[in-house]
N, C-alpha and C positions, 0 to 999 in steps of 0.2 A: 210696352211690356204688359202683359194681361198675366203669362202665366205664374202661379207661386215658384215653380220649381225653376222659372228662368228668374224671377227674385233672387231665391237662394243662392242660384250661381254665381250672381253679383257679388257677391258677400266674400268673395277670395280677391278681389280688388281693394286696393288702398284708397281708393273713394266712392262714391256713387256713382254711376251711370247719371250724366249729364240729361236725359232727358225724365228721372224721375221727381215728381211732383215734393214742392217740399215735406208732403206728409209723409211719403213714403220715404224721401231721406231719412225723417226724424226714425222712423221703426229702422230703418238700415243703419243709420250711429249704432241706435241701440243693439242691435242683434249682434254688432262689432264689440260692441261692450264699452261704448263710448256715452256713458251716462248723460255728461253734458250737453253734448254738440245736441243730442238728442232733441233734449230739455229746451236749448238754447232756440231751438228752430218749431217745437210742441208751442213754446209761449209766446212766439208772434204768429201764430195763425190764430185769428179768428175767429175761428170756427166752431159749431159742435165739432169734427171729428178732430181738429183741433187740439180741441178740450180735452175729446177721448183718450188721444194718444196722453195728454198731459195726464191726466187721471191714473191712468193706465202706469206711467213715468213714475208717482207719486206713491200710488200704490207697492210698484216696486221698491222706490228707497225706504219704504216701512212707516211713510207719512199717511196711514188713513183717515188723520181728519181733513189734513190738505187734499190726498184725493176724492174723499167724499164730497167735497166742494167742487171741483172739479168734473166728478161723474155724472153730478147736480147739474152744469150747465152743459152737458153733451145731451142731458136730456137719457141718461141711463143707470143701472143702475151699476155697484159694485160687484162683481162678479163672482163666484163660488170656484170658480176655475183657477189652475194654475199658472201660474205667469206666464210660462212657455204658450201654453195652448190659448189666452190673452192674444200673446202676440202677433200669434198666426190667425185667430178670430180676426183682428184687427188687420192686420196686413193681407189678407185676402180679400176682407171688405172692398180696402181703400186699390187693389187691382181689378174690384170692376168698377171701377169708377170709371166713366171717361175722360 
């Protein structure tokens, strides 16, 4: 899946498209309104983008000294943006990935 808009479409399903990556799970919980599962799959990844989404996560539930810590190790900074548009910064990123 490459496109956002084929993303989005997912999102009327009761779970993820089996072939999406766990990072793009974690933004798909979230976008479900599923805080945790989100959380729960952001904090075993590794990774900066990882992190991002953790950050990103953290930020949302109105934790910004945990996210700052967090946006610290994706290696960026906290963003001026609203969450929504966060989200989709982020989950557009992590659809070109390959």
């Amino acid at each position: 899946m490459q496109r956002f808009e084929d993303f989005l479409q997912t999102l009327s399903a009761q779970h993820p498209p089996a072939q999406l990556s766990p990072l793009l799970q974690a933004m798909w919980y979230d976008k479900k309104g599923d805080w945790h599962a989100s959380h729960e799959l952001a904090q075993e990844i590794n990774t900066r983008d990882g992190s991002w989404i953790h950050a990103y996560l953290h930020r949302k539930e109105g934790d910004t000294g945990n996210a700052s810590y967090w946006y610290h190790k994706a290696g960026r900074s906290m963003p001026s943006t609203t969450l929504d548009e966060e989200w989709e910064f982020i989950t557009r990123e992590l659809l070109r990935q390959p």
